[in-house]
C-alpha positions as a printed Julia matrix, in Angstrom:
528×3 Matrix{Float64}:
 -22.77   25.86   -6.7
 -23.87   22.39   -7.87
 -23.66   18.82   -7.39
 -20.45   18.39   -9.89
 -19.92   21.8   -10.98
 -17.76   23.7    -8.56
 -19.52   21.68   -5.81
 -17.93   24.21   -2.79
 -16.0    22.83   -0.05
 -18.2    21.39    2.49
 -16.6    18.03    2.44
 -13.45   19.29    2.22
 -14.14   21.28    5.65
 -15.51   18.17    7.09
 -12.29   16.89    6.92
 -11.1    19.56    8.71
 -13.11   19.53   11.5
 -12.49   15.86   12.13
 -10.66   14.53   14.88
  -7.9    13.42   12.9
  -7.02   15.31   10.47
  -3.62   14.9     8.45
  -2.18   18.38    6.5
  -1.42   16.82    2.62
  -2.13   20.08    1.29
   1.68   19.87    0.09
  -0.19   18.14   -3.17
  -1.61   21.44   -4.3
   1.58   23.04   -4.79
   2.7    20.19   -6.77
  -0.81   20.49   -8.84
  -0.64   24.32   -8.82
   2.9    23.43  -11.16
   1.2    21.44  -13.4
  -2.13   23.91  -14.04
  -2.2    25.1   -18.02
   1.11   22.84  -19.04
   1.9    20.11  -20.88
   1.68   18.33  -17.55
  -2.0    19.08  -16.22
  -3.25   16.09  -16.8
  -2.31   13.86  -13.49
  -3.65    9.95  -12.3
  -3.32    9.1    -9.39
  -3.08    5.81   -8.44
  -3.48    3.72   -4.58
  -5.12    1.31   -2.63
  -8.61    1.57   -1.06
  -9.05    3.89    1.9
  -5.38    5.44    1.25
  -7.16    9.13    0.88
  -7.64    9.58   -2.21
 -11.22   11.07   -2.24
  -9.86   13.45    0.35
  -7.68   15.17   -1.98
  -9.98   15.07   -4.79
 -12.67   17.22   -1.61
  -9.5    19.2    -1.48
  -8.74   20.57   -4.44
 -12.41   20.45   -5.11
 -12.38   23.34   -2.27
  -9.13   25.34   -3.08
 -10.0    25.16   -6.96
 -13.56   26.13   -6.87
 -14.6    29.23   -7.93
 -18.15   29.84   -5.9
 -17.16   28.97   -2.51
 -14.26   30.93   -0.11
 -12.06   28.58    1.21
  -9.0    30.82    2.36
 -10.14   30.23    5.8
  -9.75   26.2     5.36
  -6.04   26.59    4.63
  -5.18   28.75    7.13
  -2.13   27.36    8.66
  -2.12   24.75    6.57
   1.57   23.98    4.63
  -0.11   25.25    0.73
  -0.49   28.74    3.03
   3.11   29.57    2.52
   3.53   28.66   -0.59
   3.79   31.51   -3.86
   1.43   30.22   -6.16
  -1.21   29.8    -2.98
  -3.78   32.95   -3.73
  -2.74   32.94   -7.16
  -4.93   30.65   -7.56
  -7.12   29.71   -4.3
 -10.65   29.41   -5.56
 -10.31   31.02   -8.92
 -11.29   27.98  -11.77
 -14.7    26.41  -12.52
 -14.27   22.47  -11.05
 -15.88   19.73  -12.13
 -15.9    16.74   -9.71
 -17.5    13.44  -10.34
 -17.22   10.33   -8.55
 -17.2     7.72  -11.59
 -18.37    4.66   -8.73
 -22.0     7.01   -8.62
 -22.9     6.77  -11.87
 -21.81    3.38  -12.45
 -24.06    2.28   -9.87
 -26.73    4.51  -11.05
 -26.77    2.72  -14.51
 -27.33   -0.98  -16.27
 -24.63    0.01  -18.95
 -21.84    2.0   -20.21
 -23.96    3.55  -22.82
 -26.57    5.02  -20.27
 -23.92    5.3   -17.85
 -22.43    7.79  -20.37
 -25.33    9.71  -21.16
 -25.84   10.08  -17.53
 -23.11   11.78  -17.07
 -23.15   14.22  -19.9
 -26.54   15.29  -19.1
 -26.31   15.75  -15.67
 -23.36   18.42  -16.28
 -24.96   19.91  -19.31
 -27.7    20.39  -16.95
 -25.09   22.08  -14.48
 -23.39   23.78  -17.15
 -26.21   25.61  -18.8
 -27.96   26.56  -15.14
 -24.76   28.42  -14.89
 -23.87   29.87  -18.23
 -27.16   29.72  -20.29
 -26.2    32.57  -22.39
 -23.11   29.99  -23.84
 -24.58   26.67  -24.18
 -26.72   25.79  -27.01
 -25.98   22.13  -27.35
 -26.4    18.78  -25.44
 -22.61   17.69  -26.55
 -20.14   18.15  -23.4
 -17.28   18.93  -24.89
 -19.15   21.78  -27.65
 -20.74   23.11  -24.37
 -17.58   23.51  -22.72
 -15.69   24.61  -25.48
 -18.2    27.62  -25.93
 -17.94   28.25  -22.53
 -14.29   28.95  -22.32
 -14.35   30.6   -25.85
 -16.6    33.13  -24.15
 -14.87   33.41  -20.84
 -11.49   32.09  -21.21
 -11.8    30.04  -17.89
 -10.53   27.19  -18.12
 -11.73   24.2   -15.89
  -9.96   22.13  -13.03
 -11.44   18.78  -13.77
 -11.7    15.9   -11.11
 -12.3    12.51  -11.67
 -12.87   10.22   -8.69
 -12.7     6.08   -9.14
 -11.8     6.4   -12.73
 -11.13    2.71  -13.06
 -14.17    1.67  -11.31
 -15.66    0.23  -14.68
 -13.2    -1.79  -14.95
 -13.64   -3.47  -12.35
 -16.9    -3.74  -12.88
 -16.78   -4.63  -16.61
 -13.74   -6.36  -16.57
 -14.36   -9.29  -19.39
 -16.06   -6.7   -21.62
 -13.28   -4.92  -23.68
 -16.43   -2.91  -25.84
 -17.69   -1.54  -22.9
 -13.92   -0.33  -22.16
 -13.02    1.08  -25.2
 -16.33    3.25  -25.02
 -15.67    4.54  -21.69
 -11.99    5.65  -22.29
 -13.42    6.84  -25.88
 -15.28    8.94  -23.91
 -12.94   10.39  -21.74
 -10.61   10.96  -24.45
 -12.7    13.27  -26.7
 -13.96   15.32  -23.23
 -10.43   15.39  -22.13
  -7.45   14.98  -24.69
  -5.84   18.21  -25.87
  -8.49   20.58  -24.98
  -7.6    23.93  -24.11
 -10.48   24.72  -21.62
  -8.79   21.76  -19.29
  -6.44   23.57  -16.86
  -5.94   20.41  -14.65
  -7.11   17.11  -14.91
  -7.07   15.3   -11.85
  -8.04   11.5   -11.68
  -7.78    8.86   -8.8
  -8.16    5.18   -8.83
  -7.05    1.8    -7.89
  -5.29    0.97  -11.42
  -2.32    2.57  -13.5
  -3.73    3.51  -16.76
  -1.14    3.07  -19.49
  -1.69   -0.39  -20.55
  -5.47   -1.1   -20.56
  -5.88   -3.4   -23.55
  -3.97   -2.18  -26.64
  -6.25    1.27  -26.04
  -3.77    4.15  -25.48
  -6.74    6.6   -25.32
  -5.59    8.01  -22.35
  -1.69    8.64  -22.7
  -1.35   12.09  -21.82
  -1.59   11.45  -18.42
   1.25   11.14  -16.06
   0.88    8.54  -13.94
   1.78    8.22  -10.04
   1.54    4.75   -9.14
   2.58    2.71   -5.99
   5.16    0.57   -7.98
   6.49    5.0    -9.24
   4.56    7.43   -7.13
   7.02   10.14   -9.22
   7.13   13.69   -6.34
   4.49   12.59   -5.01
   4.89    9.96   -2.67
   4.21   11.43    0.67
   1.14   11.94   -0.09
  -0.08    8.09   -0.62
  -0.71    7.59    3.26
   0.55    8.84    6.65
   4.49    9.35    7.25
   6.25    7.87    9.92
   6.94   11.26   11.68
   2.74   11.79   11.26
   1.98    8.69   12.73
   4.37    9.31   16.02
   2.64   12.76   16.27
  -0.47   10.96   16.13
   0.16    8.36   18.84
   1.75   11.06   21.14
  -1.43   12.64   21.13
  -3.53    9.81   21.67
  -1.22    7.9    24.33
  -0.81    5.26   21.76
   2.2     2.84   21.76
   4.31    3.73   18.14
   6.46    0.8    17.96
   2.68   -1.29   18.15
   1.33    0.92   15.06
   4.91    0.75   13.34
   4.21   -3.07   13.56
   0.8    -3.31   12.31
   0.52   -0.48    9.64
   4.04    0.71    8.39
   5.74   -1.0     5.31
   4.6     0.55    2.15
   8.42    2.31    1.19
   7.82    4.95   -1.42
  10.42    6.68   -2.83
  10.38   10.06   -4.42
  12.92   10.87   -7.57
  14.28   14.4    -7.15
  17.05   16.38   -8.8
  18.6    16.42   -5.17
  18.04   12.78   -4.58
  15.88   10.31   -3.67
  13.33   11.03   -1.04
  12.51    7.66    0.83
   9.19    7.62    2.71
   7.66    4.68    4.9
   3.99    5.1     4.84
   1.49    3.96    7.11
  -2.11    2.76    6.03
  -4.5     6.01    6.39
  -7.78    4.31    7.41
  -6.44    1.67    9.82
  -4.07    4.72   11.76
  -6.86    6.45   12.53
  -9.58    3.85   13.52
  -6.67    2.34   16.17
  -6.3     6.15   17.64
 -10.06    6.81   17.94
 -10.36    3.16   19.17
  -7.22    3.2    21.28
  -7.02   -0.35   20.04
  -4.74   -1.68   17.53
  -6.65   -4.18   15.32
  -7.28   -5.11   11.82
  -9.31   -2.26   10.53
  -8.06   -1.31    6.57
  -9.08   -5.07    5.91
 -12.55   -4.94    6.9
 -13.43   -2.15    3.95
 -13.19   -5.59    1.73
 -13.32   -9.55    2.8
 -10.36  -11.57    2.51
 -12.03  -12.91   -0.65
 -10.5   -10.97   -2.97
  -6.68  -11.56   -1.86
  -7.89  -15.18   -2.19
  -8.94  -15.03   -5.6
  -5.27  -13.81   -6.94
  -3.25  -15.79   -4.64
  -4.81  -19.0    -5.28
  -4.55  -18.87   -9.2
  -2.77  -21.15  -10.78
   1.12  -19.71  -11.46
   3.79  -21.42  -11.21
   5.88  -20.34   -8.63
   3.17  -17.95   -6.69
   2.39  -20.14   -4.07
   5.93  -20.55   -3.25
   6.52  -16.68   -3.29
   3.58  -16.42   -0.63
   5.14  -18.72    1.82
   8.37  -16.86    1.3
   7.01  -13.74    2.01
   4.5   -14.78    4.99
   8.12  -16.11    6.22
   9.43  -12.39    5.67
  11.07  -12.88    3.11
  11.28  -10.36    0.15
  10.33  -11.9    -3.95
  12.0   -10.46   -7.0
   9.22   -9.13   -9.47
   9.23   -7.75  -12.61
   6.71   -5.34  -12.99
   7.04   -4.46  -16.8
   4.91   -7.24  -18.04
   1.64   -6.01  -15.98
  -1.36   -4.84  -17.84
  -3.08   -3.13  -15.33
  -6.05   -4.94  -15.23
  -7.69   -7.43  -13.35
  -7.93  -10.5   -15.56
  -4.97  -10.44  -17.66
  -1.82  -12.65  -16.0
   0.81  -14.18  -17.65
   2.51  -15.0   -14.83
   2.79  -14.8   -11.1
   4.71  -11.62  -11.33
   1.59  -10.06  -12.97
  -0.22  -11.42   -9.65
   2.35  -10.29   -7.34
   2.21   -6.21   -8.64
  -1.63   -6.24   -8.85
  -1.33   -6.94   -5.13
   1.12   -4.08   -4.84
  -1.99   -1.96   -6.75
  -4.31   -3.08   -4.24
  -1.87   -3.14   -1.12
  -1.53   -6.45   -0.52
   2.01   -6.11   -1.13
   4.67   -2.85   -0.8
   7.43   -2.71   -3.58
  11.05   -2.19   -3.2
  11.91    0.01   -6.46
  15.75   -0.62   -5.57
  15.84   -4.16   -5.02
  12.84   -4.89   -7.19
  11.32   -6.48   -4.85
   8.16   -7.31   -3.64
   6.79   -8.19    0.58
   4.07   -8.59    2.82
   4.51   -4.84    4.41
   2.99   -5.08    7.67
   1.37   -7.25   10.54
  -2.36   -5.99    9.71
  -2.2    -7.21    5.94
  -0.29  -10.68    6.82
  -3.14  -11.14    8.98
  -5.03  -11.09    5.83
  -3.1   -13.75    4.32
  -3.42  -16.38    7.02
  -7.39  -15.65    7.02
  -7.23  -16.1     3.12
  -4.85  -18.95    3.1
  -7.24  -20.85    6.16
  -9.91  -21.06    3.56
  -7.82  -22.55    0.58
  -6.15  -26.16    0.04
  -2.78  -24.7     1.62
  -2.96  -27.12    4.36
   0.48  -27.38    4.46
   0.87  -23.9     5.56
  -1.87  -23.44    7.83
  -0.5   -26.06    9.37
   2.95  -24.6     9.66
   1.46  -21.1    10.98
  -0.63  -22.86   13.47
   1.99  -25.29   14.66
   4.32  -21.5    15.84
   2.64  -21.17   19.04
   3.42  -24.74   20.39
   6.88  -23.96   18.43
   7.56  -20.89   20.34
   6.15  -21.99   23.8
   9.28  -25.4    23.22
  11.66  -22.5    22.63
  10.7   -20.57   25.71
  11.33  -23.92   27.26
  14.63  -24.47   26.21
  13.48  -28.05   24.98
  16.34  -28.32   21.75
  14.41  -31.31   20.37
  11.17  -29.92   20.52
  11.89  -26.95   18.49
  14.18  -29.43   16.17
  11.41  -31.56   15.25
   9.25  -28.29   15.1
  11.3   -27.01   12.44
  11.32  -29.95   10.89
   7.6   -30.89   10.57
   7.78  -27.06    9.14
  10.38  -28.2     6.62
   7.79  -31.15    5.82
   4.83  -29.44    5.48
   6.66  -27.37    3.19
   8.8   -28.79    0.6
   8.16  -26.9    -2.19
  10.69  -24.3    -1.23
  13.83  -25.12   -2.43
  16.0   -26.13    0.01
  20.02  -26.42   -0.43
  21.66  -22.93    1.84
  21.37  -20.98    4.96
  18.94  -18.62    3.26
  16.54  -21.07    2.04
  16.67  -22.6     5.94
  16.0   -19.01    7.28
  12.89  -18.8     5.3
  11.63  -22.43    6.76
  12.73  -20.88   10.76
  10.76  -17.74    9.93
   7.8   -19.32    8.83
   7.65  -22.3    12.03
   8.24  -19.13   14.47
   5.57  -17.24   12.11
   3.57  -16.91   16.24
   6.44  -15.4    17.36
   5.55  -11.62   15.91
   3.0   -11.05   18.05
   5.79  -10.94   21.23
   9.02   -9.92   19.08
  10.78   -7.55   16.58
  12.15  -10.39   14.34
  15.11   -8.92   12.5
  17.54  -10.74    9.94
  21.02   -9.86    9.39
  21.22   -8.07   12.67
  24.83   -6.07   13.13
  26.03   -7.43   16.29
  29.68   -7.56   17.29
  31.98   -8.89   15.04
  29.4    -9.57   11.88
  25.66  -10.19   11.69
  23.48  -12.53   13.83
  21.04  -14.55   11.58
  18.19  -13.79   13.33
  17.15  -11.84   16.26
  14.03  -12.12   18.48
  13.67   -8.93   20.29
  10.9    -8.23   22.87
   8.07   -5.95   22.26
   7.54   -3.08   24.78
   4.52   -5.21   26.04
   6.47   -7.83   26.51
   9.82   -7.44   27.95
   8.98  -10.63   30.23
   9.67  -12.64   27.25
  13.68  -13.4    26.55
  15.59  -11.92   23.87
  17.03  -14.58   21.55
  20.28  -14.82   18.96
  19.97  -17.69   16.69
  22.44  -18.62   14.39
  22.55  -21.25   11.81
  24.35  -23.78    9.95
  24.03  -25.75    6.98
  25.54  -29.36    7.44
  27.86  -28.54   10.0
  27.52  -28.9    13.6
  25.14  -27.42   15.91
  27.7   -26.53   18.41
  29.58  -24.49   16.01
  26.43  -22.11   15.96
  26.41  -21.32   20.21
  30.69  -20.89   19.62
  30.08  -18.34   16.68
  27.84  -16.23   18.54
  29.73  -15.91   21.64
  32.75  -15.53   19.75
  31.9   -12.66   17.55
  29.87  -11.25   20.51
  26.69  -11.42   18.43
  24.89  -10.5    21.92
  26.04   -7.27   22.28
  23.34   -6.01   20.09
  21.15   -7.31   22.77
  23.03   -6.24   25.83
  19.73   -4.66   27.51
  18.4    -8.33   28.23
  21.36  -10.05   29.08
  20.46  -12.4    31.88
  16.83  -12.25   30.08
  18.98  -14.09   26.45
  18.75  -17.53   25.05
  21.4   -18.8    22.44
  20.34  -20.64   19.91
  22.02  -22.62   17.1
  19.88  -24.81   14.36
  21.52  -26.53   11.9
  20.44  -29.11    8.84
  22.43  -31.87    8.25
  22.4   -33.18    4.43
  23.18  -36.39    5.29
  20.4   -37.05    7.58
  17.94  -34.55    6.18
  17.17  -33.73    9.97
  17.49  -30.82   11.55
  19.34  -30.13   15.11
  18.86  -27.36   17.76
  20.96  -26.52   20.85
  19.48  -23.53   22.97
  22.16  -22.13   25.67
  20.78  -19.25   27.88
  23.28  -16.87   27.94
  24.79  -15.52   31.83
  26.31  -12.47   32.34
């Protein structure tokens, strides 16, 4: 064994004796399809800390010829599978983590040579009766001319140059140069396996690199339950550890996936690897994913200067969802013709989920929004901060039942916000979401609720923790009359979808009147 050729499967088992461990060994099966095809040559695309290092230590172990790993799949889902001892630990691997030698090196050039002499040096320690030349791809091509074994090659933090390098387009077009001539129709590659932040197809006008088959965030292709933790994982995980799963729902679900098949569409709601398991080993649900990287860099994209970005922010810290159009991203770092170029870079990094159906774009959970406030705090968005920190008083007046508190609550929202364009009931939903921003950290806020005869607006419902807290219908109005709001929800029995907390409900109708450009509240609480 060596340190990148078939470097055995000692991470790989460290993985498996962890605490936590989560079975994705459903991804070999899928790579097993792909070995010695058209199709073997695979990027894999996700945000930080969403495993992808662990699959690389995986196949690193199943593929690798000089260590026996049978007895680290046992019972593991790739066990049953056809194609599992076919071809468990039968190919030469090479594994490098492209964020090592980066580091290691003042430029691409060296960084290069580094590379190529470290697995020559690997190479010829374990065929020296084959290689006669310091050229990588000559050595490797006399290697499997004299064995006809082909290699599983895996390529960890492919992109990290270029996000290192990411103004210097020569230092780019060596690197994927590179890559290209070691990689691009060469019959000793049986798989090639790379991970990293960044699609690949549209770096620059370059299209080195187009064999691959790309599985993306925004297009994760079959393999899309395999870019986090499922929903049906993550309640397995907080049975076992006593942990609350509407709580981890809250703070780490939201990035919706969905899988094209020739029976359908698989739809997956995944749950942020790294942050699951720190709140299970904590027993603590907190803000753990973020901490791998400051707040800074969400700042840096958010703030730029797009028209219409800051607007789609506020929209979606208000839960709302944007409309992108993902076509016109470059995948890179630096090039942004609009905010929609912003917007799916932050889907990239995770900042964002993407709805491939509505083509849409939101803030996916309570752990990343987080993020957003801290960013947004440290801007010139004083408008919004002010907004977000103005909710608690907001939601204590609502509590309260004081109508005119919460109107002129709303309406100092309204004010602090008038970039959002204001002229329906949806635009005034977004400006009530965003004043009773506070309110997530007691409720289930849920829009278009079906309740009765139709759909309340919104509904507040109480977290498990805090079932002291009322329930609350609110309906609203656009230049009508305030009163008209409490009638409609009795009416069409809107409360029924609460019925647990009746006795524990308040009613409320907000409406805007045109005329005045003020906004009116009436809060009933609702008696059995």
């Amino acid at each position: 064994m060596g340190s990148y050729l078939n470097p055995g499967n000692d991470l790989f088992k460290m993985a498996r004796q962890s605490q936590i461990f989560i079975d994705k060994s459903g991804l070999i099966d899928v790579t097993n399809k792909s070995l010695g095809t058209l199709q073997r040559y695979m990027c894999v695309s996700r945000p930080r800390r969403f495993g992808k290092s662990m699959a690389a230590d995986m196949l690193a172990a199943y593929y690798g010829r000089c260590a026996d790993s049978m007895h680290l799949f046992h019972n593991l889902k790739i066990e049953g599978s056809d194609t599992f001892e076919k071809h468990l630990n039968q190919y030469d691997v090479i594994k490098v983590d492209m964020q090592e030698f980066l580091s290691a090196t003042d430029n691409v050039a060296d960084m290069l040579k580094l590379i190529q002499d470290r697995l020559i040096r690997e190479l010829m320690s374990a065929y020296p009766e084959y290689v006669c030349t310091d050229n990588l791809v000559f050595a490797m091509k006399d290697i499997y001319s004299a064995t006809k074994h082909p290699f599983v090659i895996l390529i960890d933090e492919w992109d990290c140059l270029f996000r290192e390098y990411e103004q210097d387009k020569d230092a780019q077009k060596k690197y994927l140069d590179f890559l290209r001539s070691w990689l691009k129709d060469k019959d000793y590659v049986a798989l090639a396996y790379m991970t990293g932040i960044l699609p690949i197809k549209k770096y620059g006008s370059h299209s080195a690199l187009n064999m691959f088959m790309e599985y993306s965030m925004t297009d994760p292709g079959n393999l899309a339950e395999y870019f986090g933790f499922t929903e049906t994982e993550v309640r397995k995980l907080c049975e076992q550890y006593n942990m609350e799963f509407d709580e981890a729902k809250d703070w780490y679900n939201g990035y919706h996936l969905v899988s094209h098949t020739a029976s359908g569409d698989l739809k997956f709601s995944m749950y942020s690897p790294k942050s699951v398991v720190e709140a299970m080993l904590r027993h603590r649900f907190g803000t753990y994913w973020n901490q791998t990287e400051t707040y800074e860099a969400l700042k840096i994209y958010i703030q730029m200067n797009m028209d219409g970005l800051k607007d789609a922010v506020v929209k979606m810290l208000a839960g709302e969802s944007v409309h992108v159009n993902t076509g016109t991203f470059s995948n890179d770092m630096t090039t942004f013709a609009s905010k929609d170029d912003v917007l799916t870079l932050l889907v990239h990094l995770g900042y964002l989920t993407y709805n491939s159906d509505g083509e849409t774009v939101a803030i996916p959970n309570k752990e990343v929004s987080k993020e957003y406030v801290n960013a947004i705090s440290t801007m010139q968005w004083n408008d919004v901060t002010r907004a977000v920190d103005g909710s608690r008083k907001l939601l204590e007046s609502l509590w309260n039942m004081d109508a005119q508190a919460v109107a002129e609550g709303i309406e100092s929202a309204h004010q602090e916000i008038p970039s959002i364009e204001y002229n329906d009931e949806n635009s005034l939903s977004c400006t009530v979401n965003l004043a009773f921003y506070f309110a997530r950290e007691y409720y289930k806020i849920v829009r278009e609720l079906p309740a009765g005869r139709g759909f309340a607006d919104i509904c507040f419902i109480p977290k498990t923790r805090h079932l002291d807290k009322p329930a609350i219908v609110v309906e609203l109005k656009w230049d009508k009359d305030v009163q008209a709001a409490i009638d409609q929800i009795r009416e069409r029995k809107y409360v029924d979808a609460l019925k647990d907390y009746k006795g524990n409900l308040l009613l409320v109708g907000i409406n805007y009147d045109k005329k005045t450009r003020k906004h009116e509240c009436k809060i009933e609480k609702f008696e059995k």
